[in-house]
N, C-alpha and C positions, 0 to 999 in steps of 0.2 A: 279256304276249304275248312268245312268243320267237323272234327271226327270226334265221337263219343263213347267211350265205353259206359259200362251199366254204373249208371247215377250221374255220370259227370260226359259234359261233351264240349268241344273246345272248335271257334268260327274262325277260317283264317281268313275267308274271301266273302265279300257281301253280294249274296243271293234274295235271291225273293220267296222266299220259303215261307214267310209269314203273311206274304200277299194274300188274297182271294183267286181261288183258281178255278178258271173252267173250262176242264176236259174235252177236248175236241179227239182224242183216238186213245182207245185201251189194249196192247197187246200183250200177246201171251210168250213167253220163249222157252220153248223148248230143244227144239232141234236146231242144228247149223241152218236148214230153210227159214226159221221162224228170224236168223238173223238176216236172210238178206229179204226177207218178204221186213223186217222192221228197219233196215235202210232205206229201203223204198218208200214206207211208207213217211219214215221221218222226213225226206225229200220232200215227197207231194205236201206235208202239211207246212215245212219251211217256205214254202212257192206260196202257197196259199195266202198267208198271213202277210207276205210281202218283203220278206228278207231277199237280198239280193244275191244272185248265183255263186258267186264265192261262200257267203255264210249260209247257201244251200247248202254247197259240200261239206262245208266244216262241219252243220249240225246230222247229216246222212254220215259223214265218216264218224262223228263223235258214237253215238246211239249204234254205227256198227263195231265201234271196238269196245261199244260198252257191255252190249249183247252178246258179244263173241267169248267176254268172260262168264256173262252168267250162262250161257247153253250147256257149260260145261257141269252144272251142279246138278244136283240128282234130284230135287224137288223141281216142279214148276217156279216161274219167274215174272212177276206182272211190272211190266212196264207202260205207262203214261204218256200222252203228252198235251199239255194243258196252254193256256194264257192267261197270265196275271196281269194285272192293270198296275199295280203300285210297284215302285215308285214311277218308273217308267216300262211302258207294256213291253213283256217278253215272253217267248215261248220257253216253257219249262219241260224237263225232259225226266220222270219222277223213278226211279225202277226201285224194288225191295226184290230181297231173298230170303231164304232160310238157308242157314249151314255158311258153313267158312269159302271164301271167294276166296280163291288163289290160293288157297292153304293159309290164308292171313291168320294169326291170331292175335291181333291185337288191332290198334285204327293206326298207327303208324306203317305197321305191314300193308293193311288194306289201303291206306292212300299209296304205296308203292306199286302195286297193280299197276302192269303196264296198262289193261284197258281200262282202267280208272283213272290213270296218269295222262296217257293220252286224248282221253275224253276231256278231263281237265282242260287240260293243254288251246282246246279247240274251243272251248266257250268260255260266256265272261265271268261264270261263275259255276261254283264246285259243293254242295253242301253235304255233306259225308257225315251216318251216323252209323256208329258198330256195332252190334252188340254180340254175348257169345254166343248167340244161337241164329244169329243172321245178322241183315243191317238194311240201309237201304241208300242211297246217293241221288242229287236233285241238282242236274243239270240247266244253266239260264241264258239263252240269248238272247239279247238285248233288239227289239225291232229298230228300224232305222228314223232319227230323227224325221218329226213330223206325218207318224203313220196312225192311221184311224184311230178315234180314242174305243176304246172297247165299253160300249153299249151292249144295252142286252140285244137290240136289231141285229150289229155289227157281231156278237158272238154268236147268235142263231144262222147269220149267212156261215159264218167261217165253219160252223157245225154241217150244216147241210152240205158244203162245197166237201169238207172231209169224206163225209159219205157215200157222195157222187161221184170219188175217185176210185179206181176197179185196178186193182193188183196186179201188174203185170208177169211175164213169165220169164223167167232164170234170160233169155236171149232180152229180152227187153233192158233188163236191169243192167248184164254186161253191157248195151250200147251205152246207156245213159252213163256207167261209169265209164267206157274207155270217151265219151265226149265230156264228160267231167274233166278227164286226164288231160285231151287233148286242149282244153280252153285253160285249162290250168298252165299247159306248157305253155300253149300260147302268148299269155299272160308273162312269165317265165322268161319266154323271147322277148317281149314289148321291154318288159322290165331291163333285161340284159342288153337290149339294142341303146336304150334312152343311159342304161349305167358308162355305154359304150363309148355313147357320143359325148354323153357330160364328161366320161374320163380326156378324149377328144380336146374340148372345150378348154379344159381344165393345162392340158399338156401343152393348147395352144397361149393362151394365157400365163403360164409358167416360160414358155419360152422367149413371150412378149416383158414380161416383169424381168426377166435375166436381162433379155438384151436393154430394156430400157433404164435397169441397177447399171449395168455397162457404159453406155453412153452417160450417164450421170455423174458414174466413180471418175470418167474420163474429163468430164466438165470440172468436177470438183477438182481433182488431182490440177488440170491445169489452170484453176482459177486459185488454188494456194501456190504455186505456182510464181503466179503472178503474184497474191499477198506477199511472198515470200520477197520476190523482186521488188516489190511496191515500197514493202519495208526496209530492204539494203538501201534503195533511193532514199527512203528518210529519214535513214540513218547519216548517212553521206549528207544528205542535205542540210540537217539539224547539225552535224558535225560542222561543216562548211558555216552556219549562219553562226556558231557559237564560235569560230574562230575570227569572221569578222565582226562580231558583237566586244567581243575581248579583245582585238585587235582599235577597235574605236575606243573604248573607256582608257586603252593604255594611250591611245594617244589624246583622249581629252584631258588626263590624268597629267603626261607627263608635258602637254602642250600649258596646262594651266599652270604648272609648278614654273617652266620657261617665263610662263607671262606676266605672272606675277611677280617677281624682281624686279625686272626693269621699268615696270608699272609704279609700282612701291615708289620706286627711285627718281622717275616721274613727277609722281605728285607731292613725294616729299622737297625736290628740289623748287616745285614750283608753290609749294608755302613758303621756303626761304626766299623766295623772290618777294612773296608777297609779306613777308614780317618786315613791320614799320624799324624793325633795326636794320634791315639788310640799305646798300647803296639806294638811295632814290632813281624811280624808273618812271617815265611818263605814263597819263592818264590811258594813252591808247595802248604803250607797253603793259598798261598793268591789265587791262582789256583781255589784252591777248593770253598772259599770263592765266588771267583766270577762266579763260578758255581750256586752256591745257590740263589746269588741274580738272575740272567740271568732264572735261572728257576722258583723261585717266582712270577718273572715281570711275565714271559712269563704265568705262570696260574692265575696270579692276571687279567691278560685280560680276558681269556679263561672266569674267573669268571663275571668279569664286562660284557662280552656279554652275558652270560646268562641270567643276569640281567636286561639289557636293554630288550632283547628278552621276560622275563617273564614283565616287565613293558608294553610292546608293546601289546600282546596277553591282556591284563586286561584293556587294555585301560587310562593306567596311564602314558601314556608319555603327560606331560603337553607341550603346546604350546607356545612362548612369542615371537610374532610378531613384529619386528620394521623395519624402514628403514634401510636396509641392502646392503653394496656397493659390487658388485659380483667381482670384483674386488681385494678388501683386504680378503674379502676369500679365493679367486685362491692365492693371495701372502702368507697367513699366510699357504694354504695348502702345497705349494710347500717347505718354508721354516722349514718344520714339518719333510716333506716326501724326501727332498734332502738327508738327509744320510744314508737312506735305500737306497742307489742306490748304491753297493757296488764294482758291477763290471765294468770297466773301458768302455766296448763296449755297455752298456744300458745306453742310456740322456733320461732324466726326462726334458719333458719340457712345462711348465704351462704359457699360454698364458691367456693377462686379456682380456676385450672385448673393442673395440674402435667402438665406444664412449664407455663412462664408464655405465655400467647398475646398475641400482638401484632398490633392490626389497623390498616389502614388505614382511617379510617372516621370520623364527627363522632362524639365522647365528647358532645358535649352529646345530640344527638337519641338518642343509644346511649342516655344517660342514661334518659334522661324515659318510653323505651318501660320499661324493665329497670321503674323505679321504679312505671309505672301498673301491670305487671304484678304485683308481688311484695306493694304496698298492696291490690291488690284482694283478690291470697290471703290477707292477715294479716286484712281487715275479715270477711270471709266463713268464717273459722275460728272455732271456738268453742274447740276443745279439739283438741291433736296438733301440727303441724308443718306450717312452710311452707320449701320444703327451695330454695335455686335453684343449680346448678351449672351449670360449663361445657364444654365439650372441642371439639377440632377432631375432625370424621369423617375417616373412614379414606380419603378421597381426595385428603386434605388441601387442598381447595377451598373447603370451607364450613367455619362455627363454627356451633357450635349450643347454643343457653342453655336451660334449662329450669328452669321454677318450678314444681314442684308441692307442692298442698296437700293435709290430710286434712280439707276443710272439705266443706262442703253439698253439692254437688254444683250441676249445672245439670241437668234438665229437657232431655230427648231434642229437646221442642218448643221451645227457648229457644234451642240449644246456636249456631247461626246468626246468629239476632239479637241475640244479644251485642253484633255488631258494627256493627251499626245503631245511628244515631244517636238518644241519649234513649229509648232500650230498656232496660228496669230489667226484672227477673227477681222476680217477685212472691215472698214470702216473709216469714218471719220477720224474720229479719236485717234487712232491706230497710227496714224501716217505722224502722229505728234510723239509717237511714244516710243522709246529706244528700247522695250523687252524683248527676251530672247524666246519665246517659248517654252521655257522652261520651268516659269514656278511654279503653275499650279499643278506637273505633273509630277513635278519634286513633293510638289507638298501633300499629292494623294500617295506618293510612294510612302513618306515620313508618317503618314499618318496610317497605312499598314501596318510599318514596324510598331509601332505604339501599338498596336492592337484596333484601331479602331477603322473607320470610313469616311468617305466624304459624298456626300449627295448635293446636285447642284438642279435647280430651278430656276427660270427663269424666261421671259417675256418680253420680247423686243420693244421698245418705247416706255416698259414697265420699269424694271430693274431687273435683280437678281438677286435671290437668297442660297448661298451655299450654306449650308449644315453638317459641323463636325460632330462624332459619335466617337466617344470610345469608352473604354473599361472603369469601371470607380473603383480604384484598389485601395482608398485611405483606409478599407478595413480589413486588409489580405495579411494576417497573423497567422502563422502556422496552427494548426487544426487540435484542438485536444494537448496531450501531453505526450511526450515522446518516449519511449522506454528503454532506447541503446539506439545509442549515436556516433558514429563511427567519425573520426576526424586522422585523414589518410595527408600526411605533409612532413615531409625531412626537418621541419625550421619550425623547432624548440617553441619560439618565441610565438608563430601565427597559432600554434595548437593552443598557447595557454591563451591567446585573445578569445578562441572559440569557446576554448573552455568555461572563460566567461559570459561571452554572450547567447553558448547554450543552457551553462546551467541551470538558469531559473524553470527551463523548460523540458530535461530530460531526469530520467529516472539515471542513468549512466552516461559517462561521456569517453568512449575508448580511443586510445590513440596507435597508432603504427606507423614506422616510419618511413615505409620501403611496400612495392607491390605486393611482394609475397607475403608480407604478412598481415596486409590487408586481405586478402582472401584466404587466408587459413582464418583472420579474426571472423570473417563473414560465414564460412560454413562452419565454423563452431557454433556461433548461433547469432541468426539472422535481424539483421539492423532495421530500424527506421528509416533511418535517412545516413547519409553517408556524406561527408565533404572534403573534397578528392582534390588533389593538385596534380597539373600534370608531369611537372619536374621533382620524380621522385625516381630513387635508386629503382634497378626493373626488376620485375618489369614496371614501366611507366604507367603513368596515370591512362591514357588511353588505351592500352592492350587491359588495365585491370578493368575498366567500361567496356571493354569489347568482352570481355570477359564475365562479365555481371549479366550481358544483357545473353549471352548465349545458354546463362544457368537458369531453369524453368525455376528454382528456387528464388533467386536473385534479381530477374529482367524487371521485377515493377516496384523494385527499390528507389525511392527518391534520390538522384545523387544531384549536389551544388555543386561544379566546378567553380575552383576556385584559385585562380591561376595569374599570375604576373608577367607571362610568356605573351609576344603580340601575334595573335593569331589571324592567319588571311582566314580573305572571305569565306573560301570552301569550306574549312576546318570549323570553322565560326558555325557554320551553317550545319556540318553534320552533328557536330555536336548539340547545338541547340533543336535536335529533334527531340529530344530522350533527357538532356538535362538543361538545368540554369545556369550561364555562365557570369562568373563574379569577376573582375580585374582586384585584386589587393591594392592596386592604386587607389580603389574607392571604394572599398572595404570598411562597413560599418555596422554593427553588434544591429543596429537597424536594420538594413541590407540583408544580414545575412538570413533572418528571422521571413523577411517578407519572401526571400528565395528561396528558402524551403518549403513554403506553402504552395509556391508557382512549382517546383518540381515536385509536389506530391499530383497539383491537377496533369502533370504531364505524362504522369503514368497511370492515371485513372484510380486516383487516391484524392484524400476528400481536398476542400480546398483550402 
């Protein structure tokens, strides 16, 4: 709506005031007659032009509650009704006065006019201009998409057809509006039947979504339920397998320590038979003799793998890390495994790595994988080469070992359970050979703990290449410079060893002897790295760890344990999530330096 005082006028609503307009009816208002002879007439030119019976009535009621204001002013009233073409064709409804409408004086008043408000109200647009000695308002309804374009043919018919239409009397106009009324109600009803049925639709629908949340919450409820139950079974069960899992290592455990004494005892008596000092025994007595030892040895192994195997599962294979030359391992392993190569068309040949590689790492567990590897490919070869090399990869992060042979091959459906335990690979070979099943899963266990993996390939009639992977630590030095480093131990003597083999690398080296005042040292101000014993006055080493890790200041502390206590597997195990554990049996200014590097990566500190 746009309303104007003198010099200024202000558009809220877009009309077509500036269109081209051509006049199809001119009336006059005067009397309350001249409003309902210009309802009618509004009617008849709404019909005409093509707007449909609803925005018949709207533009017949708009034009009578517009008229119904101005009949009231004391000057005459000329009211319009025109057609515009631009932008899209609409019937315009133009009226001016003289003198104040509704007593307005101002155009905020005059657009409050009820019959200028409700005329508003009914069309799509409102252009309202004030001034203080009159004004005038420009009424727009929009015709309905796709209606004749207005040509001068098309505005000379709609002219003549205005013309043609003859004013009916006061009874006529009451019919057409109480049938305005009634189709209106109509309409009214249609609308309130269809609100009726959608509400209907809507109710039936809500009571179909209930009942089917219902059956649903009832499905769910008893499918956790059953999770619920599903889970106490696997708890139970997992319970049950973990007691005959534990149940089996104590007795391989405590079966191998039985067997090997009398074993021992065995083969040592049946060397004294066979020492050229002992009494002389005949050629076939000495036969037999060395039967006995040849089969002592041979289950005194069977025994020892068992034993390593039940150490492995319990978590009691202890670790002892040092610079380790990969090099004199391949030499000590070839020099081990040379005379087990018995037949004349298998070479055994163990190559070192150029340049020489140097790991940080146990040489004994290094060992014993390398050795199950390399005896398994010489047993399993008939004829060609069992080749094992080494080298660091190109990222210089990993070494990588490999053994391959030109023996038998494995079996597409074996290749797997190789590494299950007491899985033998049916065969020829096989029925010559006295293994238990057990070392190559010993040796992918041992070569977990190391940190690394074991990948196995290989092609029946081909051979087989297993490939060891693990960490390159010959350069795991603790990270930067330390600047307060906490060294927590009752025993005078291990503080001052620290104190040596940290100081080249800390800014401080503080000591306490007892829990509590390791943690009064730590939230006075917050350490590096810390190296904890567990046998210390209390609280002990463990409660001041469990303690560390619950303090959001403290929990991504590096701590080294560093302890002389024989810890089981479990203990072994919780601890080494969070920290490095050290024995002081092998305890070295070396050692110590590389595990504090290893417990900074374990709490997400550099490495």
């Amino acid at each position: 709506m746009r309303a104007g005082g003198e010099g200024r006028a202000m558009t809220t609503t877009a009309a077509t005031t500036t269109a081209e307009r051509h006049e199809l009816v001119g009336l006059r208002i005067v009397t309350e007659h001249d409003v309902f002879l210009a309802r009618q007439r509004g009617r008849d030119v709404a019909a005409i032009v093509g707007l449909e019976n609803q925005d018949q009535v709207r533009v017949a009621t708009a034009i009578s509650e517009l008229t119904r204001e101005l009949a009231g002013l004391d000057a005459p009233t000329t009211v319009t009704i025109a057609m515009a073409a631009q932008p899209r064709p609409a019937l315009l409804i133009t009226a001016t006065w003289s003198g104040r409408l509704g007593g307005a004086r101002d155009h905020d008043a005059l657009a409050a006019v009820d019959g200028i408000a409700a005329a508003a109200r009914l069309t799509d647009g409102c252009d309202l201009t004030w001034h203080a000695d009159g004004g005038s308002v420009v009424l727009a309804k929009k015709l309905p998409p796709g209606s004749e374009a207005l040509t001068p043919q098309r505005i000379a018919t709609l002219r003549s057809a205005c013309r043609d239409v003859r004013p009916g009397n006061a009874l006529d106009g009451l019919r057409i509006q109480n049938q305005d009324l009634l189709s209106t109600l109509d309409d009214l009803r249609a609308r309130q039947e269809d609100l009726l049925r959608a509400n209907a639709e809507l109710e039936e629908t809500n009571r179909g979504v209930l009942a089917l949340h219902a059956e649903l919450s009832e499905e769910l409820e008893k499918t956790n339920q059953g999770v619920v139950a599903l889970y106490a079974e696997l708890d139970e069960a997992t319970g049950r397998l973990q007691e005959v899992n534990e149940s089996k290592t104590r007795f391989w455990r405590n079966v191998s320590h039985e067997l090997r004494t009398p074993l021992n005892s065995v083969i040592g008596l049946s060397r004294l038979l066979l020492d050229p000092g002992s009494d002389p025994i005949t050629s076939e007595q000495r036969h037999r003799v060395e039967l006995i030892r040849d089969s002592g040895a041979t289950l005194l192994s069977l025994v020892n793998e068992l034993l390593d195997v039940a150490k492995a599962e319990a978590g009691q294979i202890e670790i002892r890390p040092r610079l380790t030359d990969l090099g004199t391992v391949l030499g000590h392993l070839e020099a081990s495994l040379q005379p087990m190569v018995t037949s004349p068309e298998v070479d055994l040949v163990v190559e070192a790595p150029d340049p020489p590689v140097v790991l940080w790492t146990d040489p004994g567990l290094l060992g014993q994988i390398l050795r199950n590897l390399v005896s398994n490919a010489v047993e399993f070869t008939e004829r060609g080469r069992v080749r094992c090399t080494a080298g660091v990869q190109q990222d210089g992060d990993m070494v990588e070992i490999v053994v391959a042979d030109t023996g038998i091959g494995i079996p597409p459906e074996h290749r797997e359970r190789v590494f299950e335990e007491f899985h033998q690979v049916p065969g020829p070979l096989q029925r010559h050979r006295s293994g238990s099943g057990l070392g190559l899963p010993h040796a992918g266990r041992l070569a977990g703990v190391l940190g690394g993996a074991l990948d196995l390939q290989s092609e029946p009639g081909t051979g087989t290449t297993v490939t060891f992977r693990m960490p390159m630590r010959a350069d795991a030095t603790p990270a930067g410079r330390y600047h307060r480093v906490l060294v927590v131990d009752d025993d005078p003597g291990f503080r001052e060893i620290a104190h040596g083999a940290l100081g080249p690398y800390a800014d401080r080296v503080i000591d306490a002897e007892d829990g509590a005042a390791a943690l009064r040292a730590m939230r006075a101000e917050r350490p590096d790295l810390v190296m904890l014993d567990l046998d210390i006055p209390p609280p002990d080493g463990s409660a001041v760890l469990d303690e560390m890790r619950r303090d959001a200041d403290l929990d991504d502390v590096p701590v080294v344990i560093v302890t002389s206590a024989d810890l089981d597997g479990a203990h072994r195990a919780r601890l080494a999530a969070t920290t490095v554990v050290v024995g002081k049996s092998s305890f070295t200014p070396e050692l110590l330096l590389h595990a504090a590097a290893a417990a900074a990566r374990l709490v997400g500190g550099p490495p």
